[in-house]
C-alpha positions in Angstrom: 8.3 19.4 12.5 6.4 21.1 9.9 5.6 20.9 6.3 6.7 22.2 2.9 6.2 22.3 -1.1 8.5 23.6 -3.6 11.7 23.5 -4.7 12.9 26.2 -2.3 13.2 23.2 0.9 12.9 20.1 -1.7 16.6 20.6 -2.5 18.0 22.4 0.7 19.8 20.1 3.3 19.2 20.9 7.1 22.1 22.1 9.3 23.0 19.4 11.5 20.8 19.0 14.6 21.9 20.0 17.7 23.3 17.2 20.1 22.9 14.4 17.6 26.5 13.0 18.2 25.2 12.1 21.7 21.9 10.4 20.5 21.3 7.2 19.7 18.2 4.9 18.0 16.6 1.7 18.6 14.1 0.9 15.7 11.5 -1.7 16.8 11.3 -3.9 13.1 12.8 -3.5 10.1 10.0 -2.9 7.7 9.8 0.0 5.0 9.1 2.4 7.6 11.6 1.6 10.1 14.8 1.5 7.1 13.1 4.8 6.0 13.7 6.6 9.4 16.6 5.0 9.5 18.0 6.9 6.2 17.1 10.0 7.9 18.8 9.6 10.5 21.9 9.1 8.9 21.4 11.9 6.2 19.3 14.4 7.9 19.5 13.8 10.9 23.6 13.5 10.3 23.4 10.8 13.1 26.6 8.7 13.4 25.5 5.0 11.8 27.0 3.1 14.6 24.2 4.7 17.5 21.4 3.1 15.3 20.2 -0.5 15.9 17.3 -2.6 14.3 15.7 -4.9 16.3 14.4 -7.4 14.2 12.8 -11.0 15.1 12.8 -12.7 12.0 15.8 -13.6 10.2 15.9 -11.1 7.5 14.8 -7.1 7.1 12.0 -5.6 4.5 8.8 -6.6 6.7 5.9 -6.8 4.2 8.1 -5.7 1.4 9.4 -9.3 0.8 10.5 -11.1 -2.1 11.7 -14.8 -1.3 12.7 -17.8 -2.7 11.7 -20.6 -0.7 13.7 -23.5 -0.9 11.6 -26.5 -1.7 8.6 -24.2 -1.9 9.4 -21.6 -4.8 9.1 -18.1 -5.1 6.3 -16.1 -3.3 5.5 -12.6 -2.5 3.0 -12.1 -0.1 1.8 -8.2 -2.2 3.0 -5.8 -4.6 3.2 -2.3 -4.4 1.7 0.3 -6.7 3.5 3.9 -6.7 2.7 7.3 -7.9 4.6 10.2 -9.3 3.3 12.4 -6.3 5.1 10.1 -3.6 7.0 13.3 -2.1 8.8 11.4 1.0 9.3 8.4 -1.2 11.2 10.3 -4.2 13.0 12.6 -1.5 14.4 9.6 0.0 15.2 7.6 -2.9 16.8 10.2 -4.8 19.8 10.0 -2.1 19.9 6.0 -2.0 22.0 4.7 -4.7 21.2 2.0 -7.0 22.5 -1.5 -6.3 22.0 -2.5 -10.2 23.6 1.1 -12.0 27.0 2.7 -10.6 26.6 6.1 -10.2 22.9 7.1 -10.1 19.9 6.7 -7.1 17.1 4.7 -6.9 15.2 7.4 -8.8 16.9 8.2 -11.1 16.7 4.0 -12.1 12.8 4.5 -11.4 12.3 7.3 -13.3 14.3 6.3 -16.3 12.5 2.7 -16.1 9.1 4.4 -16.3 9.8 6.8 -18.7 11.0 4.7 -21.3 8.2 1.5 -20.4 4.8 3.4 -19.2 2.6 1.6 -17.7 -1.3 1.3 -18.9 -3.4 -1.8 -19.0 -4.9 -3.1 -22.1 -7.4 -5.3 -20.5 -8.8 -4.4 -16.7 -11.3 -6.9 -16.6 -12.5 -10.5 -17.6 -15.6 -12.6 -17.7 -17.0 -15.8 -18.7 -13.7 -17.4 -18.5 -10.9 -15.3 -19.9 -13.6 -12.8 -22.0 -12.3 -8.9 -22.1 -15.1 -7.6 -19.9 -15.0 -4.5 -22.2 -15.2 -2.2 -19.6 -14.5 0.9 -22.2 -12.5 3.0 -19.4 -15.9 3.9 -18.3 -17.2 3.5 -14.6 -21.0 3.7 -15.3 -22.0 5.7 -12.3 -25.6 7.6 -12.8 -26.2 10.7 -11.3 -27.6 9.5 -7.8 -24.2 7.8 -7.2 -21.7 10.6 -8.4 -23.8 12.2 -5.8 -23.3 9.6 -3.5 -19.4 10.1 -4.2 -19.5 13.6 -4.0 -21.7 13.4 -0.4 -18.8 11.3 0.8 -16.0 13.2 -0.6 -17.7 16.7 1.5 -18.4 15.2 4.6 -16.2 16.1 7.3 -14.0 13.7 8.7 -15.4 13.9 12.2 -18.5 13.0 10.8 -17.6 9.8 9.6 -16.0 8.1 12.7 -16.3 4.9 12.8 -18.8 5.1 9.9 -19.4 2.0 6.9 -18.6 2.4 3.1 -22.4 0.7 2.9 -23.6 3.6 5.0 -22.6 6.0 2.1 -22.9 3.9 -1.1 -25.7 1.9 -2.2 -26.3 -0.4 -5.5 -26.0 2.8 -7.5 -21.9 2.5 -6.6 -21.7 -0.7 -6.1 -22.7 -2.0 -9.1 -20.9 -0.1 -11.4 -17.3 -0.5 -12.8 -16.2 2.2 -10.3 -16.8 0.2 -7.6 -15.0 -2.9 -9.3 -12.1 -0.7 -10.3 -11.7 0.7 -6.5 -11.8 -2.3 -4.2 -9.8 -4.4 -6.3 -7.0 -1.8 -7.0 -7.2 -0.4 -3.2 -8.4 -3.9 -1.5 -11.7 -2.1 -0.1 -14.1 -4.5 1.6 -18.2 -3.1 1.1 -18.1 -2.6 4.9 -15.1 -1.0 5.7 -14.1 2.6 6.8 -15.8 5.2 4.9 -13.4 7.8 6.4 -10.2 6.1 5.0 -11.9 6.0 1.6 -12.6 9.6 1.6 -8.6 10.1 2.3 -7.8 8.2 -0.9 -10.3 10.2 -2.9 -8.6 13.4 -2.0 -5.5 12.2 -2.2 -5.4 10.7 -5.0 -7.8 13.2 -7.2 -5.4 13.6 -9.6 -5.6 10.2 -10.7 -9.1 9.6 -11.3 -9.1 9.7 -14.6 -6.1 6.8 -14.7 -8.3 4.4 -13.0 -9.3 2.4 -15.5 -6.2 2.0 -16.9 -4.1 2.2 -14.4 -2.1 4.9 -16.3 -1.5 6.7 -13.2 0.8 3.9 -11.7 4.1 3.6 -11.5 6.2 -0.1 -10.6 9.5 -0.8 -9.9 12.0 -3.2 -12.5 12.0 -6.3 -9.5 9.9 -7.3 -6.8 9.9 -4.2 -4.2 12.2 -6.7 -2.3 15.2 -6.5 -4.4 14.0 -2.8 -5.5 14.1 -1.0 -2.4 14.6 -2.9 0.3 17.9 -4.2 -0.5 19.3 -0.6 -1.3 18.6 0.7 1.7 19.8 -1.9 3.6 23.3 -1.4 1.5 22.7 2.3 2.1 22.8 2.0 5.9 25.5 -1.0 6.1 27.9 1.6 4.6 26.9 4.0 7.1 27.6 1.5 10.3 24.0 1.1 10.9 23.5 -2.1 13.3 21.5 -4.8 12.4 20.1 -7.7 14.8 18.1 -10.5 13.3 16.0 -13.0 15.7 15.5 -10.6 18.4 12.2 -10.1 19.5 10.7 -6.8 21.3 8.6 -7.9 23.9 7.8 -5.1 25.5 8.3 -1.1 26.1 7.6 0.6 29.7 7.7 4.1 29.6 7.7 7.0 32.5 4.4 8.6 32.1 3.9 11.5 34.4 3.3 15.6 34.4 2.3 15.5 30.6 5.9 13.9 29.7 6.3 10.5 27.7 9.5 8.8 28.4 10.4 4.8 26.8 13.0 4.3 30.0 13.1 0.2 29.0 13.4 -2.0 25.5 12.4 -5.9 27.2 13.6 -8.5 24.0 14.1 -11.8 23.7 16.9 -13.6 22.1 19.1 -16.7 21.6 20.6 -16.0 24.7 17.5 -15.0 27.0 15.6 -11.8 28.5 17.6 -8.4 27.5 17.1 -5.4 28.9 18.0 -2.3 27.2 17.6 0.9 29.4 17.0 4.4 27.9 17.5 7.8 28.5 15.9 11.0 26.4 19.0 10.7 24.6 17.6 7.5 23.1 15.2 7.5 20.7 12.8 4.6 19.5 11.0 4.0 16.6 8.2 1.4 16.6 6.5 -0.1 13.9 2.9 -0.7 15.2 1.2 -3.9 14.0 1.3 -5.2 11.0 -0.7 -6.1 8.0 1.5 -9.6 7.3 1.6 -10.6 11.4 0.2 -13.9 10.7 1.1 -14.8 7.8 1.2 -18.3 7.0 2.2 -20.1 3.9 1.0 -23.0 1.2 2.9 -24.6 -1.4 1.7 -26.9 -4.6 0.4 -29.3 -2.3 -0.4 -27.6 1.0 -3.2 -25.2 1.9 -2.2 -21.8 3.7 -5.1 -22.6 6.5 -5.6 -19.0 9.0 -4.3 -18.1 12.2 -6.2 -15.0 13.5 -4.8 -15.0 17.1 -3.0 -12.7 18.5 0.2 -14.4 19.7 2.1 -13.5 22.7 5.5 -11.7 21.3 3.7 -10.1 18.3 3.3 -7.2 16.2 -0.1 -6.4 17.7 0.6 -7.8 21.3 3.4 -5.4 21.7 1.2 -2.4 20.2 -1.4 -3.8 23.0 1.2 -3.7 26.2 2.8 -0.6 25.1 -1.2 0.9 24.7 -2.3 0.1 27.9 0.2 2.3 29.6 -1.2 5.8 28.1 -4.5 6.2 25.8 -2.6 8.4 23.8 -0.7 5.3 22.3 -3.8 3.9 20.6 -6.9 1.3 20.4 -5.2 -1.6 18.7 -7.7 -3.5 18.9 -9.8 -1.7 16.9 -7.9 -3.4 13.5 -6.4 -6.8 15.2 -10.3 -8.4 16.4 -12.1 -9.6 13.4 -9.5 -11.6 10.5 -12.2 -12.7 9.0 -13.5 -8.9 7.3 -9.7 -8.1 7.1 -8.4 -11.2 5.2 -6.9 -12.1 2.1 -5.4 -15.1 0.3 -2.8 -14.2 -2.5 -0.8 -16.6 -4.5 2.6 -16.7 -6.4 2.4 -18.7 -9.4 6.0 -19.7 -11.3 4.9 -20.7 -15.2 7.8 -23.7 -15.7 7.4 -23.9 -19.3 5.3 -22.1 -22.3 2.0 -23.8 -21.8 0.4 -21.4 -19.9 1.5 -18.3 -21.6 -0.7 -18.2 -24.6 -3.7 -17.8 -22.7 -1.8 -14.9 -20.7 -1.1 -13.5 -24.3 -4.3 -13.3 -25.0 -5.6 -11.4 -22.5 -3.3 -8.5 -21.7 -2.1 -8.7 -25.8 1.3 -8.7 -24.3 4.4 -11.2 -24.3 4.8 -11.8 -20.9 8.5 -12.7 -21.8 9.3 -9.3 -23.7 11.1 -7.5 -20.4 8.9 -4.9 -20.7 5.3 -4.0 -19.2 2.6 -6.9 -19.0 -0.8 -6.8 -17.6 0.1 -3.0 -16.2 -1.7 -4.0 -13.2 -4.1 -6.5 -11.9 -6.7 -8.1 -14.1 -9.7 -8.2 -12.3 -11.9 -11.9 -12.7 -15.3 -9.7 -12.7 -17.6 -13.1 -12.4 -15.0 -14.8 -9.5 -16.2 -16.1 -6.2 -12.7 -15.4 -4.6 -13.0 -11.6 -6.6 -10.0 -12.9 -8.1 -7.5 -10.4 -9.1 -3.7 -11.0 -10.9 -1.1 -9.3 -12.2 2.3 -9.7 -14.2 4.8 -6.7 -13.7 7.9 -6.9 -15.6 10.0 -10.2 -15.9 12.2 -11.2 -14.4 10.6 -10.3 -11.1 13.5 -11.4 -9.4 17.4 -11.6 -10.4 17.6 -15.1 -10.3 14.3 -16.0 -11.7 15.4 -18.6 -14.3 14.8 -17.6 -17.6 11.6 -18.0 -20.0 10.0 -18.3 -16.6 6.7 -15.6 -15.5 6.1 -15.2 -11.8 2.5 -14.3 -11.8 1.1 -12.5 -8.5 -2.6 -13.1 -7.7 -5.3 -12.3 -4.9 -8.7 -13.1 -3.5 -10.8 -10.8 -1.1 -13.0 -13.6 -0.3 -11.1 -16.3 1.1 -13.7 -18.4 2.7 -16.0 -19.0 -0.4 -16.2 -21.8 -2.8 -14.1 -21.3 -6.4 -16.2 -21.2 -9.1 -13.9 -24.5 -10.7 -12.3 -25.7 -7.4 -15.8 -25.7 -5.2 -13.6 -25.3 -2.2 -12.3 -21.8 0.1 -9.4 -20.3 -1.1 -7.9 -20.5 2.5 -8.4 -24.3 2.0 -6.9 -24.7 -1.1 -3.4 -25.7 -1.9 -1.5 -23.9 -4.7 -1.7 -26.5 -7.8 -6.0 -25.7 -6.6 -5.6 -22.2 -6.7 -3.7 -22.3 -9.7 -6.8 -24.3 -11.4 -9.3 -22.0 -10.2 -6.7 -19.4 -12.0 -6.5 -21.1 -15.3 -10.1 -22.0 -15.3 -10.9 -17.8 -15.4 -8.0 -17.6 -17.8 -9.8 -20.1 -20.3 -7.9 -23.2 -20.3 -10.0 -26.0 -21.4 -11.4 -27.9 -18.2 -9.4 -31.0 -19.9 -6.2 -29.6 -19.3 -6.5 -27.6 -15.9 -5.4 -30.0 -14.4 -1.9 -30.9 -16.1 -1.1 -27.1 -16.6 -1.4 -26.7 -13.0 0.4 -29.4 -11.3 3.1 -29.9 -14.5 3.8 -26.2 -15.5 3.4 -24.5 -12.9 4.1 -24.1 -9.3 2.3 -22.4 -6.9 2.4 -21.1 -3.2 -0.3 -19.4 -2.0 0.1 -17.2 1.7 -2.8 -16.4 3.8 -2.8 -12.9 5.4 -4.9 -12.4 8.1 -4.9 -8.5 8.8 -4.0 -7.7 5.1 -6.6 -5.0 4.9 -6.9 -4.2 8.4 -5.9 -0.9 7.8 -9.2 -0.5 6.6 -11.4 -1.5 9.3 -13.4 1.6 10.5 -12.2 4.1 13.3 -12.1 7.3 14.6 -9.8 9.9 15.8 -7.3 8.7 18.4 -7.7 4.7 17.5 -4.3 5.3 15.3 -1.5 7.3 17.7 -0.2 10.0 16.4 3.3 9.9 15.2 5.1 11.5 18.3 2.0 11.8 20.8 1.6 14.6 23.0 4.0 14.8 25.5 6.9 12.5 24.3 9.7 13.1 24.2 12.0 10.0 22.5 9.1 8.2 21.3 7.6 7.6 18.1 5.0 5.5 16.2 5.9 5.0 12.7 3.9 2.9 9.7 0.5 2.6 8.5 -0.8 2.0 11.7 0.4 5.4 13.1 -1.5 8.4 12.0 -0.3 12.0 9.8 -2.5 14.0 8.3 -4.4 13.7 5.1 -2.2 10.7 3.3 -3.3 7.3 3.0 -2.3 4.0 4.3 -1.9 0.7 2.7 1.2 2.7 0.9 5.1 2.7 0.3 4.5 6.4 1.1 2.7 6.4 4.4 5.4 4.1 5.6 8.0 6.7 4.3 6.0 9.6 5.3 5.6 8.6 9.0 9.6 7.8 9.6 10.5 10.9 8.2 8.3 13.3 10.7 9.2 11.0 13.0 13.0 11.5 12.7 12.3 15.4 12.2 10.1 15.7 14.9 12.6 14.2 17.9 15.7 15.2 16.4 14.4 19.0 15.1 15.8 18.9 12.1 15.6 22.6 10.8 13.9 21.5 7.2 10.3 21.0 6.1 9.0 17.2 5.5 7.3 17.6 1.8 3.6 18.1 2.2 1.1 15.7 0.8 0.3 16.7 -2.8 -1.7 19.2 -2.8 -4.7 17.8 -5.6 -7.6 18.3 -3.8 -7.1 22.1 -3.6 -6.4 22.0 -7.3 -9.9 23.5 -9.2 -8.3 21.3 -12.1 -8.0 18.3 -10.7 -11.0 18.9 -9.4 -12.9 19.1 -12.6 -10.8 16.8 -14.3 -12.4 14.1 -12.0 -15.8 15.0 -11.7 -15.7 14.8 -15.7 -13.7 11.9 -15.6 -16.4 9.9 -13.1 -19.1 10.7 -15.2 -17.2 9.3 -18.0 -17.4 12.5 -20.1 -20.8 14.0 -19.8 -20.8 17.3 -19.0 -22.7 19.8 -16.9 -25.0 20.2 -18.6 -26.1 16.3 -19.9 -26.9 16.0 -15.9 -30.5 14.7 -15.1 -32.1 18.3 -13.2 -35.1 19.0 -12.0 -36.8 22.2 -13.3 -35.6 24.6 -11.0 -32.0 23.2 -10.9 -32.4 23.4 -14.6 -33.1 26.9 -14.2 -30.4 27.3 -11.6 -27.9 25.9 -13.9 -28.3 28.1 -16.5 -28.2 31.3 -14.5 -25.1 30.4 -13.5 -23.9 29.4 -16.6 -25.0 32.9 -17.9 -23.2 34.8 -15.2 -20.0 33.1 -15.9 -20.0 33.8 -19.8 -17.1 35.8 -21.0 -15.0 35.3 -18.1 -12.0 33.0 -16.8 -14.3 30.7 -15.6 -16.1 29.9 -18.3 -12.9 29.5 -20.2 -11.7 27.2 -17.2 -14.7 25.0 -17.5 -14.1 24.9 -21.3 -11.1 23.3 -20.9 -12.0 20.6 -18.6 -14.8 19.5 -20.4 -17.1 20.8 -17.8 -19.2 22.6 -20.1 
């Protein structure tokens, strides 16, 4: 396997891998990543449909890309997903699946259309003091000490920040600043989590510094990511004789491990009808989804708290990642991310509006009609003055295809599940969803004499506690994520956000994407380059784009210096006169 960039292997297909027709694949889940290798499988890896299986244990594929209707509960989505235009394994994929809603075109081309025509940008990031823009001017408000506190961060080597703290980098100088307030509410960044992992999204995502604030650098998707993208590739696949199993559940994989060689030999599952066994060869391949940031999971509903269950249950996500770890340390430290819930959890909430009583107080805030089809908030509105750090958001309605209409499906979040609400003086975690909704409508300005009604008469609420939502997050070092095909194997691969590729970030469609694809290329060969992670960060103008862009404008020059940096400064700028780069930092606004 190797990487690429261009056009030159963007739009080449691979000749068909050597000894395919007498392969076969077991995928352990069927989340995002396990559907994605899947789809290369069958069109890359020209694999026959009917020698690849998903093992599933719940009833249904999509993992944490879900978008359900509960009967007798409502509608609830446990996250959304925020994309960018520099997804490379993403668009490469999609542009072969085609659309389930439009004959005759792919998922991108319906993606790119849809955002083209609506763009997304947010007209109010921020509230306070109940439903008040916070007037956060597109500015983050960082002084000099912390851009330099940024910048220390963005050049320190990654070996260097093993198992290191965000609050060993950043002080109040970042973390009282709209930056900071932009970043962990967009990205779900806890103050003490991994340093290293916020450095990856800094350089990765360079490009979009200056979109931030406005979250003019996302892209969304027309329904819930569900319906979006799940459901086409699970058409995709069906027509290619792909097998599916439901309510089977992986228990275990024991491997032969000896002279440097990796071998899975056994699949151990559970099902309806007892202990299976499935025995492998190098012939097979398998492709497991390591943990999981929605193992866990339990749901509320109008009346019922979500409550937390942080254990790790025999049968599960991260049990299986345990057994299959202990047999080579190669295969990772999962416990690492799976020990301490309570830094990696969050509560979010799915709130249906039933009638028009709520939406005026929406209106006013992201001066949109929720109702119009098009783009709402255009992200999450951050509630800047919430004890939960309440964030919500309203993407395009419908959300989903049978959401009735004049209804709004309204998606919010709280990093800090274990605080009293500012109205409800209760925990999120212990709160039902009519109480969340309160708390909600209390920071959207709904006069305390109505809270009550609104919420339990024109709305409907279900809440979902996620225990090891951000547990990507938590800090590490090199070899606590495997790599995507360790050392040595040789029909074995890791795929997800808890495997580990160079350079992209986790907590992403794209990671997900990103990992079955160089999974499928690596044990199948297949004789074509996996797109590259955008290059920004090696981009001089993205570069200075973003250093302008954090210091909201000011330029090289307006920076705080001592005498002899003063002096420095100036030197250099007289050295650069007449040339390129003096032009070059013209144009960015450096100088």
């Amino acid at each position: 396997m190797y990487y690429s960039s261009g056009n030159y292997e963007a739009f080449a297909r691979p000749v068909k891998p050597e000894g395919v027709d007498h392969k076969s694949a077991y995928l352990i889940g069927s989340g995002l990543a396990a559907l994605s290798a899947a789809c290369f499988l069958v069109r890359d890896g020209q694999m026959p449909g009917d020698h690849i299986h998903i093992l599933e244990k719940d009833s249904h594929p999509g993992g944490g890309l879900d978008g359900d209707y509960l009967p007798g509960v409502g509608y609830v989505m446990r996250g959304g997903r925020e994309m960018d235009n520099h997804f490379e394994c993403m668009w490469d994929l999609f542009r072969s699946i085609p659309s389930i809603e439009t004959k005759g075109i792919s998922v991108l081309d319906e993606y790119y259309w849809l955002n083209k025509k609506d763009p997304n940008y947010s007209l109010c990031r921020a509230t306070v003091s109940r439903g008040q823009d916070a007037n956060t001017g597109k500015s983050f408000g960082l002084s000099d000490k912390g851009s330099l506190e940024i910048m220390q961060l963005f050049m320190t080597p990654d070996e260097d920040l093993a198992n290191v703290k965000i609050t060993d980098i950043f002080d109040d100088e970042v973390f009282n600043t709209n930056f900071w307030m932009y970043w962990r509410t967009m990205f779900a960044f806890k103050d003490d989590q991994s340093a290293l992992e916020m450095k990856r999204y800094m350089q990765r995502y360079i490009h979009h510094i200056g979109g931030l604030p406005d979250f003019t650098a996302l892209r969304f998707t027309k329904y819930n990511q569900y319906e979006s993208m799940v459901l086409p590739m699970v058409s995709y696949l069906k027509d290619h004789g792909v097998n599916f199993r439901y309510g089977v559940k992986v228990t275990n994989v024991l491997f032969d491990i000896h002279d440097g060689k990796k071998q899975a030999k056994t699949i151990i599952l559970e099902s309806e009808s007892g202990e299976e066994k499935i025995g492998l060869t190098e012939n097979d391949l398998v492709f497991y989804t390591n943990g999981s940031n929605v193992e866990n999971s339990t749901y509320g509903s109008q009346t019922q708290a979500t409550g937390m269950d942080g254990e790790i249950h025999p049968g599960g996500s991260f049990d299986l990642w345990r057994k299959i770890a202990a047999q080579d340390p190669s295969f990772g430290r999962p416990e690492k991310f799976c020990m301490d819930p309570e830094d990696s959890n969050w509560v979010s909430a799915t709130v249906n509006t039933l009638d028009e009583k709520i939406l005026p107080y929406i209106r006013r805030i992201c001066k949109r009609d929720p109702l119009s089809g098009g783009v709402v908030t255009g992200g999450i509105v951050t509630v800047r003055d919430s004890a939960w750090l309440l964030s919500w958001t309203i993407n395009r309605q419908p959300q989903y295809r049978s959401q009735p209409e004049g209804q709004v499906l309204v998606w919010l979040y709280g990093m800090f599940s274990d605080r009293p609400g500012d109205y409800v003086k209760k925990p999120m975690r212990d709160c039902t969803g009519a109480e969340i909704c309160e708390e909600w409508l209390y920071h959207l300005g709904v006069p305390e004499d109505q809270i009550e009604e609104l919420a339990t008469k024109s709305a409907n609420t279900v809440p979902v506690m996620m225990p090891f939502a951000s547990a990507y997050f938590q800090p590490r070092e090199e070899g606590d994520r495997p790599e995507v095909v360790p050392e040595g194997s040789v029909n074995f691969a890791f795929i997800g956000n808890f495997a580990e590729t160079p350079r992209d970030t986790v907590f992403t469609t794209e990671y997900s994407i990103r990992t079955g694809m160089e999974a499928v290329y690596t044990l199948l060969n297949v004789d074509r380059g996996v797109p590259e992670v955008w290059g920004s960060v090696y981009d001089l103008r993205d570069l200075l784009d973003a250093a302008v862009a954090l210091r909201d404008g000011k330029k090289l020059t307006d920076m705080e210096l001592g005498f002899k940096e003063r002096v420095a400064l100036k030197e250099t700028l007289k050295k650069v006169s007449g040339t390129e780069v003096e032009k070059l930092l013209k144009e960015h606004g450096m100088i």
